[in-house]
C-alpha positions in Angstrom: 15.1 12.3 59.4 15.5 13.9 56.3 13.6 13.1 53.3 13.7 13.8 49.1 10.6 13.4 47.1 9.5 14.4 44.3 6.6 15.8 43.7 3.7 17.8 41.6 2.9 21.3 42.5 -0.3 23.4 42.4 1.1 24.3 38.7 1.4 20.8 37.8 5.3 21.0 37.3 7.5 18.6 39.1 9.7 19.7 41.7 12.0 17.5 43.7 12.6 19.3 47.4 14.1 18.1 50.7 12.0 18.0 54.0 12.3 17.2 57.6 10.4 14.6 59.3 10.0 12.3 62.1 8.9 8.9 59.4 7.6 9.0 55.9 3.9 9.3 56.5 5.0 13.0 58.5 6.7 13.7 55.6 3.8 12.8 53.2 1.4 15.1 55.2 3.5 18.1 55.5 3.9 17.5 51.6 0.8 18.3 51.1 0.0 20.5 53.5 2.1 22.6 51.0 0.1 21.5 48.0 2.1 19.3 46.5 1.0 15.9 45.6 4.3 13.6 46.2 5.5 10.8 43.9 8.8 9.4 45.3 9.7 9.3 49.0 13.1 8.3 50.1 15.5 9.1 53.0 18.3 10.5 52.1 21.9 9.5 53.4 22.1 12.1 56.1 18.9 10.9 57.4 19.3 7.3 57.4 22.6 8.0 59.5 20.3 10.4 62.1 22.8 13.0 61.6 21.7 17.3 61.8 19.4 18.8 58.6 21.4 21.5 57.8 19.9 24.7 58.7 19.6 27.9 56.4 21.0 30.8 56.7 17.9 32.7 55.4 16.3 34.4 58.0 12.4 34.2 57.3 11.3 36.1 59.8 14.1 39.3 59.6 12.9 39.2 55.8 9.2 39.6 56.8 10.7 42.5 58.5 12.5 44.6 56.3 9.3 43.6 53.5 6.9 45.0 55.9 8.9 48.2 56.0 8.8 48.6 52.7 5.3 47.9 52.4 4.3 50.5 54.5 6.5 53.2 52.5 4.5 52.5 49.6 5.8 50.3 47.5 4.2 47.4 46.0 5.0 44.1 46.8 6.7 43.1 43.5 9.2 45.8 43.9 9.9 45.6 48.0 11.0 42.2 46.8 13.4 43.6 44.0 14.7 45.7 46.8 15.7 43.0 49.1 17.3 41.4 46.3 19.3 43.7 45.5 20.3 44.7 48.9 20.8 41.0 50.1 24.8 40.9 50.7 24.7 36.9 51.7 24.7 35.1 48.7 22.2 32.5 50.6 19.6 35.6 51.1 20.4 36.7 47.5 19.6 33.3 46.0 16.0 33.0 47.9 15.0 36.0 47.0 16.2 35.5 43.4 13.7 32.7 43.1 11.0 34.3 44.8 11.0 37.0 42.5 11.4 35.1 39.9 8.6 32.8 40.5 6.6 35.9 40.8 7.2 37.4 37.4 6.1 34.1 35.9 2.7 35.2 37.5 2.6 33.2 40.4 1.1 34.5 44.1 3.2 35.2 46.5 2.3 31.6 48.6 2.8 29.7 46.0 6.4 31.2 45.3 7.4 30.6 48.9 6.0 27.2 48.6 8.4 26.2 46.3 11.4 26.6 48.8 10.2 24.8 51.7 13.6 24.5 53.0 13.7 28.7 53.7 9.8 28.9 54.3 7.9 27.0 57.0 4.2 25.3 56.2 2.5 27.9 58.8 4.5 30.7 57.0 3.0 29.8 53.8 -0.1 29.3 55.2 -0.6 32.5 56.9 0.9 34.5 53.8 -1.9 32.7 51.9 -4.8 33.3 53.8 -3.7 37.1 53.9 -4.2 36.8 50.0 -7.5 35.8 49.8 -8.3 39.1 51.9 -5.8 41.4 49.8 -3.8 42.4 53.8 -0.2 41.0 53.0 0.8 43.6 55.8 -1.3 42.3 58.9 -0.3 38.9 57.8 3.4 40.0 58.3 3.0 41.6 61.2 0.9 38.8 62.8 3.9 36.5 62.0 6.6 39.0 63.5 4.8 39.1 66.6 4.1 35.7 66.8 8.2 34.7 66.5 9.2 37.4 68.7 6.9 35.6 71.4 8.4 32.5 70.7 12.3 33.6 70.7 11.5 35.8 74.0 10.7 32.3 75.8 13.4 30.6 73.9 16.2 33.2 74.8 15.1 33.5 78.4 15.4 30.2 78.8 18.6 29.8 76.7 19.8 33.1 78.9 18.7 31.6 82.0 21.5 28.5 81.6 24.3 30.3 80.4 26.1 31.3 83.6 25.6 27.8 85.0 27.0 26.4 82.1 30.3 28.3 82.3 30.2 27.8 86.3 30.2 24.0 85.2 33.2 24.3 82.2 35.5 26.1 84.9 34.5 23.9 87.7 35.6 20.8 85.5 38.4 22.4 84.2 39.8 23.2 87.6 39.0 19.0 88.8 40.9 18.3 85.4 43.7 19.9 86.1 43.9 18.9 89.8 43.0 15.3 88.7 45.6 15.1 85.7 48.6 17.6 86.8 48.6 17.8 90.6 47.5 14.3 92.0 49.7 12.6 90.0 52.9 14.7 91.8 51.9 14.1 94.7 51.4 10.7 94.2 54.8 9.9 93.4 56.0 11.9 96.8 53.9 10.2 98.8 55.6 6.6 97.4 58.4 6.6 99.8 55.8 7.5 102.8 55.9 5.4 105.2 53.4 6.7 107.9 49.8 5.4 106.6 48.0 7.3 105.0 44.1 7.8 105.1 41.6 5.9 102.9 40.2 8.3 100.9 44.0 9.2 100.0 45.1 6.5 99.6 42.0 6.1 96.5 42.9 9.3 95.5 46.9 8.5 95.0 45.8 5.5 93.8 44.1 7.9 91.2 46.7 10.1 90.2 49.0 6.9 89.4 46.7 5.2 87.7 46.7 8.9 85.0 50.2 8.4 85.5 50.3 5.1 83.9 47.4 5.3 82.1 47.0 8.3 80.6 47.1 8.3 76.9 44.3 5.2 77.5 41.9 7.7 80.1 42.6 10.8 77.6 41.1 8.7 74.3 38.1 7.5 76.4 37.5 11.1 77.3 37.6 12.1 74.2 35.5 9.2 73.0 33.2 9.5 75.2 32.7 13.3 74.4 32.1 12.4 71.0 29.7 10.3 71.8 27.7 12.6 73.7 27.8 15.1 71.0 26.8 12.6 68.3 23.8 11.5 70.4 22.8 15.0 70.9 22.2 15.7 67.1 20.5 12.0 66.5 16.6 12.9 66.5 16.0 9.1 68.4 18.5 10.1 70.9 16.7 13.3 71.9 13.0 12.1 72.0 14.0 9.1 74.5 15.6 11.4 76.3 12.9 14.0 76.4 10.5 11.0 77.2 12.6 10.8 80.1 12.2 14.3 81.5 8.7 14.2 81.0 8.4 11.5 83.7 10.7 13.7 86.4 8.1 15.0 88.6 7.6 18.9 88.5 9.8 19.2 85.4 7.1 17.3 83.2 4.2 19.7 84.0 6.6 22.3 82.6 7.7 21.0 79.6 4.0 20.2 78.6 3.5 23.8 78.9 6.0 25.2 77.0 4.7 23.1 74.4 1.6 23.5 74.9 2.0 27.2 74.9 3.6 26.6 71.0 0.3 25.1 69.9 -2.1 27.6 71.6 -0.1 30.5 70.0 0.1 28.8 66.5 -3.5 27.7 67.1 -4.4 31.5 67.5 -2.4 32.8 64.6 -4.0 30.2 62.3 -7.3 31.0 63.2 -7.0 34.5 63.3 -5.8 34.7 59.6 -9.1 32.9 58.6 -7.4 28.9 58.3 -10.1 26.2 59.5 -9.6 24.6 62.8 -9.3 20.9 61.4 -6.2 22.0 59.2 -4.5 24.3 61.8 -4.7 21.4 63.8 -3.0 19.2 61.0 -0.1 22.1 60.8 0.8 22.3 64.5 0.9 18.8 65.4 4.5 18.5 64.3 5.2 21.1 67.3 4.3 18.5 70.1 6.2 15.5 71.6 5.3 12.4 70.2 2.7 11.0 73.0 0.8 14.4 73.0 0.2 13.9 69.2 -2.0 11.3 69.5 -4.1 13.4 72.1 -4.3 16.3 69.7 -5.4 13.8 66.9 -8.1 12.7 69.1 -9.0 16.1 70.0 -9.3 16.7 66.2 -11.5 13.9 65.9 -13.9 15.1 68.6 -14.1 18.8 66.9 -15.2 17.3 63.4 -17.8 15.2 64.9 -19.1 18.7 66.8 -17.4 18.8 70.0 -16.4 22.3 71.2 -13.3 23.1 71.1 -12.9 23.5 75.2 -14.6 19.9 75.5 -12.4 18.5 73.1 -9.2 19.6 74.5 -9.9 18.9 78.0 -10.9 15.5 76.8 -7.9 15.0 75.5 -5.8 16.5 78.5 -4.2 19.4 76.6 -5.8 22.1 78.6 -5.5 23.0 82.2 -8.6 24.4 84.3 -7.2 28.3 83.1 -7.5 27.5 79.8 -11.0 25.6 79.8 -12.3 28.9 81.2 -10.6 31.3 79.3 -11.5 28.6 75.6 -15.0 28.9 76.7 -15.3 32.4 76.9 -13.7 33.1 73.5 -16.2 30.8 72.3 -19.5 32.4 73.5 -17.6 35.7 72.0 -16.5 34.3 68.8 -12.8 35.5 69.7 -11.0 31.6 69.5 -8.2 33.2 68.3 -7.6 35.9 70.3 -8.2 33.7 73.5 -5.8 31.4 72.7 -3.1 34.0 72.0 -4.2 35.2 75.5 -3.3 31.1 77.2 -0.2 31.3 75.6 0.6 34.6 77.0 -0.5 32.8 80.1 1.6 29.7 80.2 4.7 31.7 79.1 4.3 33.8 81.5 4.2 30.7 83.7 7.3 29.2 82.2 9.4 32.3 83.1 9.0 32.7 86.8 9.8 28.9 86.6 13.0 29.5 84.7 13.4 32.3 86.9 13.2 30.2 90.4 14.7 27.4 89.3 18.3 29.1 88.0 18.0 30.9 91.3 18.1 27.7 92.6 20.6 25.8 90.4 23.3 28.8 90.5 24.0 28.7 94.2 23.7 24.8 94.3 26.2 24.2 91.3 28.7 26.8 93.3 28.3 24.6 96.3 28.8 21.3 94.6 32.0 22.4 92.3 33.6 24.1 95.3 32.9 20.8 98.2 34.8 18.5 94.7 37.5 20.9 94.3 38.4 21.5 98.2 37.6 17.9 98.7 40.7 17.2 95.9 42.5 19.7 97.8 41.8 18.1 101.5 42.3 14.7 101.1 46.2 15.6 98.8 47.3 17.7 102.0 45.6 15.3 104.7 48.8 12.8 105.0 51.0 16.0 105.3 49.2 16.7 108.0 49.1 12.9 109.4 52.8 13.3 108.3 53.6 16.4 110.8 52.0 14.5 113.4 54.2 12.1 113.3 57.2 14.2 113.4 55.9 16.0 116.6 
């Protein structure tokens, strides 16, 4: 759901922003995980009707880009900034930036101007680009956060890649039932009325069909259509999509896998929080809203067990967000102080394990979609030209 509040900001002004969140308590916490202290909290009409946020244009991450570039040519960060604003052609881009820079020359820090437009500028953006200022190393904060969304958007895409071509194998395959359905069976259904040899059942079901689109068609096309709209409607309600997740989770095999692609997500934002010098207890607060909603409470337990002294190995395999792999490589990074580090190395792992997955399984859905469009579509086909063929018995 969406949210507006206002708010007090670490300059003690009052800002009013918009933010994403599952209830109001999320969207208390990630208000101050941005250092604001909130005063109002209420849903606004697009959330209380579930409907999409709508997204930005501004890309966060091709702007840490082209600011690292210019970094690294020398200039300073004031004026790379200047740069981009001037060379922003989207009038989106062009406004961001003209606040940022703005904010800036009032003499705030870099953080604190992004925190000001949470909408463009995530919480673990902000948090990384403030950490980096307490060590003066803007530039190895960018670059961690490049790296760390080009992991994420090379699972994403391969995925994404991977169900492409079954997609479109499935939008022709329907098209070509539609059209046999609504054009063709209805034909021959009126020149089989006057048939008078009998014809077989499944033909006779599937004439029975084609007259019923005969009579019935206007009636069969707004169901389609309403029923279409429905799906699409349910697919952008946030209740919708976490009951049906909750559902996938429980299909055998396909569980395991979803747990580590999001498990994955937390061990690489994990890693990237504690490598830019953020305490474990808060990282942990930041990445929570990347898990499903049961493995939440586990992390928060997991949390708990760390600030009473539990290691960070024992806690997560207490709380059944780490597999055997991942114990061993966690305990290692902790007898060699590289927590960070290791978990960047897990996620490698578990991505790594989620792509010959994708990989096997599209292997296996391509060939199995082909053969189940193609047995529909000849079956259509069969059972139209099966009392021809009872027909020409007849005859003979």
């Amino acid at each position: 759901m969406n949210y507006r509040l206002k708010a007090i900001n670490d300059r003690s002004e009052i800002v009013a922003i918009e933010l994403s969140a599952s209830n109001a308590s999320a969207a208390r916490e990630l208000a101050a995980s941005q250092g604001l202290r909130v005063l109002a909290l209420q849903p606004t009409l697009a959330g209380l009707f579930g409907s999409a946020p709508i997204r930005s244009r501004f890309s966060s991450t091709l702007w840490s880009v082209e600011l690292l570039s210019l970094l690294d040519a020398g200039l300073n960060l004031v004026e790379a900034i200047q740069a981009l604003t001037e060379k922003a052609s989207q009038p989106d881009a062009r406004r961001v930036l003209e606040q940022v820079l703005g904010s800036m020359r009032e003499g705030m820090s870099l953080s604190q101007s992004l925190s000001r437009l949470p909408e463009h500028f995530s919480p673990l953006y902000i948090a990384t680009v403030r950490s980096s200022e307490q060590t003066g190393n803007v530039k190895e904060a960018l670059s961690r956060y490049i790296a760390y969304e080009e992991e994420i958007d090379r699972v994403r895409k391969k995925v994404a890649s991977a169900l492409i071509y079954p997609a479109i194998l499935a939008c022709v395959g329907g098209s070509v039932l539609a059209f046999l359905i609504f054009y063709v069976v209805p034909r021959f259904a009126r020149v089989y009325e006057d048939v008078s040899v009998g014809l077989p059942v499944f033909s006779k079901a599937l004439i029975g069909v084609g007259r019923a689109v005969t009579q019935h068609g206007w009636l069969i096309g707004v169901l389609l259509a309403g029923a279409l709209a429905a799906i699409a409607y349910a697919a952008t309600d946030r209740r919708v999509r976490a009951l049906a997740l909750s559902r996938l989770w429980k299909v055998p095999g396909l569980g395991e896998r979803i747990k580590a692609y999001q498990l994955a997500r937390m061990y690489r934002t994990l890693g990237m929080l504690l490598r830019a010098g953020i305490p474990f207890v808060r990282a942990v607060g930041m990445v929570e809203a990347l898990l499903a909603e049961h493995l939440r409470a586990q992390l928060a337990a997991a949390r708990k067990s760390i600030e009473q002294g539990v290691s960070l190995s024992a806690a997560l395999t207490a709380a059944t967000l780490a597999s055997p792999v991942a114990v061993r490589m966690l305990a290692v990074g902790e007898r060699g102080g590289q927590i960070g580090e290791m978990l960047e190395r897990i996620a490698r792992f578990y991505d790594e394990d989620t792509s010959r997955f994708v990989d096997w399984f599209t292997r296996l859905l391509e060939p199995a979609l082909m053969a189940l469009l193609g047995l529909a579509v000849g079956g259509v086909v069969v059972l139209m030209y099966m009392p021809i063929f009872e027909l020409a018995g007849a005859i003979q």
